[in-house]
Kinemage of the C-alpha trace (Angstrom):
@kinemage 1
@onewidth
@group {chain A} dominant
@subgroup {mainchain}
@vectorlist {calphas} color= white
{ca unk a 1} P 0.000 0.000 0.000
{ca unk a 2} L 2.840 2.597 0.530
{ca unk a 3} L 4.442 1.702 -2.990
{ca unk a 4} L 0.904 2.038 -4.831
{ca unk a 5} L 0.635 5.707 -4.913
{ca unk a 6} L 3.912 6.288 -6.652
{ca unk a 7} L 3.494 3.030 -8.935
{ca unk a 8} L 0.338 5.032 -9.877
{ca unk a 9} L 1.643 8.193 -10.861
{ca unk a 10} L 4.684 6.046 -12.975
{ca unk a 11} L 2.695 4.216 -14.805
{ca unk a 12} L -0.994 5.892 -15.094
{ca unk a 13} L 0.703 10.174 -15.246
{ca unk a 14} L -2.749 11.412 -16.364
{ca unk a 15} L -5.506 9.665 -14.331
{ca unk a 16} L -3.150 8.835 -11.291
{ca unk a 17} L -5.931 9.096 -8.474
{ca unk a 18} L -8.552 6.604 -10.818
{ca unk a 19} L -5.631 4.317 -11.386
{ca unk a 20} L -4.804 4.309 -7.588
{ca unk a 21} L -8.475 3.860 -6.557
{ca unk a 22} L -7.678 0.633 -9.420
{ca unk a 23} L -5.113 -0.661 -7.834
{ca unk a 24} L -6.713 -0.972 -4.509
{ca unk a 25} L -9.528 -2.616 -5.378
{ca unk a 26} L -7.456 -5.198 -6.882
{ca unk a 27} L -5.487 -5.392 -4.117
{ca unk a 28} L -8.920 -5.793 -1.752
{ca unk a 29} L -10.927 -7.937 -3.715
{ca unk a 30} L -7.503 -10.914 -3.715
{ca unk a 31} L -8.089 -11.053 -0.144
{ca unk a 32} L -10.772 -13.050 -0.710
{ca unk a 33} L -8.626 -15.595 -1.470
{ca unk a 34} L -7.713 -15.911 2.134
{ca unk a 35} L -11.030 -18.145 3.314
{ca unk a 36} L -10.646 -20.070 0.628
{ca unk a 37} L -7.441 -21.238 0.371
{ca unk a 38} L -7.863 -21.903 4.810
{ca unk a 39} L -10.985 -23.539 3.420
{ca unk a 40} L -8.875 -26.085 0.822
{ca unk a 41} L -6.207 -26.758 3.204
{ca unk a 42} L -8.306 -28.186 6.050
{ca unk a 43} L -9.466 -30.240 3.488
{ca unk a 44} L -6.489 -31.567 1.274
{ca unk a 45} L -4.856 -34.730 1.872
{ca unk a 46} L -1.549 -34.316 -0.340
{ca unk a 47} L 1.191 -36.435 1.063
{ca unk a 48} L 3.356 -33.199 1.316
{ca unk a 49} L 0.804 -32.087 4.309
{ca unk a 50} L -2.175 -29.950 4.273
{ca unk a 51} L -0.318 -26.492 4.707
{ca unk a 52} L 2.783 -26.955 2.212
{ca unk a 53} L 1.245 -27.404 -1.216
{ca unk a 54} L -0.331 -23.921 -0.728
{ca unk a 55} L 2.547 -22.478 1.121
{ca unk a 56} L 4.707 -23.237 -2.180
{ca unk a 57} L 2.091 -22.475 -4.854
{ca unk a 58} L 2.085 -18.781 -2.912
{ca unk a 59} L 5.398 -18.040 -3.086
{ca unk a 60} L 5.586 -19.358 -6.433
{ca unk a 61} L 3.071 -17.263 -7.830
{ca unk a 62} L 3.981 -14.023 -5.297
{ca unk a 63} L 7.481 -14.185 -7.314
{ca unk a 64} L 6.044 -14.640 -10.818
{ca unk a 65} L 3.839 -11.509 -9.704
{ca unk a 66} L 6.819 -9.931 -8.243
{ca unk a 67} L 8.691 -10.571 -11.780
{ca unk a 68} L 6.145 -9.648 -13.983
{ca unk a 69} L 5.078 -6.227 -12.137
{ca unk a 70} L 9.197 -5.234 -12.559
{ca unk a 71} L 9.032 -6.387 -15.940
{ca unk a 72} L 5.748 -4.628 -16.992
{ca unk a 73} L 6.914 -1.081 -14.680
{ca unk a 74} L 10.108 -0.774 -16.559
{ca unk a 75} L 8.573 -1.260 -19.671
{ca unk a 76} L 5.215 0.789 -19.088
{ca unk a 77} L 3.090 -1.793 -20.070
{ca unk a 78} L 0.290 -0.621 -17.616
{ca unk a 79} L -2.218 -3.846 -18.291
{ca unk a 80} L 0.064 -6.049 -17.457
{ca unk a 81} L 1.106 -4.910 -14.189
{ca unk a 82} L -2.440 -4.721 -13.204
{ca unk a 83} L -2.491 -8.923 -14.036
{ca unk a 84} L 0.880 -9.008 -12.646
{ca unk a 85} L -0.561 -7.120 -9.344
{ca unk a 86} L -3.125 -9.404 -9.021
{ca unk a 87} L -1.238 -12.723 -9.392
{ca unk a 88} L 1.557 -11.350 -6.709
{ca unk a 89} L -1.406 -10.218 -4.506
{ca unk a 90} L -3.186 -13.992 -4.529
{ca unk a 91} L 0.140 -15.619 -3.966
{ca unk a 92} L 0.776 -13.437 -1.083
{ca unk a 93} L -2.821 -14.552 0.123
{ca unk a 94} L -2.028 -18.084 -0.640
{ca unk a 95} L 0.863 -18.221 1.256
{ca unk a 96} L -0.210 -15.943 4.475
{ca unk a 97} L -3.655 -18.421 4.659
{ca unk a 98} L -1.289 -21.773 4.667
{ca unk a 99} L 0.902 -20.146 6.782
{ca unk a 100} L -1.777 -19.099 9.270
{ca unk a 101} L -2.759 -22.423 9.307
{ca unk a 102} L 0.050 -24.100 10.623
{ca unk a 103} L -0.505 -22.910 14.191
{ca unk a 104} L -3.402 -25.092 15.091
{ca unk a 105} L -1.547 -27.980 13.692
{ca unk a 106} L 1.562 -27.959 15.410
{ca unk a 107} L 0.485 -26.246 18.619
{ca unk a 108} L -1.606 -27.897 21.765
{ca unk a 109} L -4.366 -26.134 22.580
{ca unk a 110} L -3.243 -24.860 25.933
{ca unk a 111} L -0.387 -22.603 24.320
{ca unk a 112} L -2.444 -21.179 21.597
{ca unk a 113} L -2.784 -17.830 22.889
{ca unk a 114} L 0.980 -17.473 23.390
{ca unk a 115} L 1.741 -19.109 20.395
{ca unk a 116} L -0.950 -16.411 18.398
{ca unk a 117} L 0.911 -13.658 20.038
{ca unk a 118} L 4.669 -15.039 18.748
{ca unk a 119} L 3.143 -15.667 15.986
{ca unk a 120} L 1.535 -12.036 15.861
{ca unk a 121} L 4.676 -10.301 16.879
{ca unk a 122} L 7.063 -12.350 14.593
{ca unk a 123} L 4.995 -11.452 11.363
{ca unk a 124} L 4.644 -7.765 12.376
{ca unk a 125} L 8.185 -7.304 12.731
């Protein structure tokens, strides 16, 4: 969100605050990914765990969004980076649901209030 504004005004000069307004949306509406992704995992039985084949397709595809967003800003190609937006955005989702997930499975009930505030504090920092 603080990189947004200026990616705006790079790539979208005339219509910045539209494009902005855009780009937020974007970024709002791939959060819905979240639920379903927490919703998939609780279900899947992959041999690799329930967690881990989402935690890789997310970074995966949050680096081929990463790639393609660099790719399309230095080259001004201003529909692309809004596809290459939303792919980073979804992997990021991907990977933040799987890896919210992994608390209740590796942590008794008991400690799950101190292990949600490490876990808070660790990905704030």
């Amino acid at each position: 969100l603080v990189v947004l504004p200026f990616e705006a005004k790079e790539l979208w000069p005339e219509s910045h605050a539209v494009s902005l307004g855009v780009l937020l949306a974007i970024t709002g509406v791939t959060q819905l990914v979240g639920p379903l992704v927490g919703y998939l995992s609780d279900r899947c039985t992959s041999s690799y765990g329930r967690r881990r084949p989402y935690l890789a397709l997310g970074c995966v595809l949050a680096e081929a969004g990463l790639l393609c967003m660099h790719a399309s800003r230095s080259r001004l190609t201003r529909h692309c980076y809004l596809a290459a937006l939303t792919l980073g955005i979804i992997g990021l989702n991907t990977g933040y649901a799987a890896f919210t997930g992994l608390l209740p499975d590796f942590v008794h009930s008991r400690m799950m209030g101190r292990a949600s505030g490490v876990m808070a504090l660790m990905t704030a920092l």
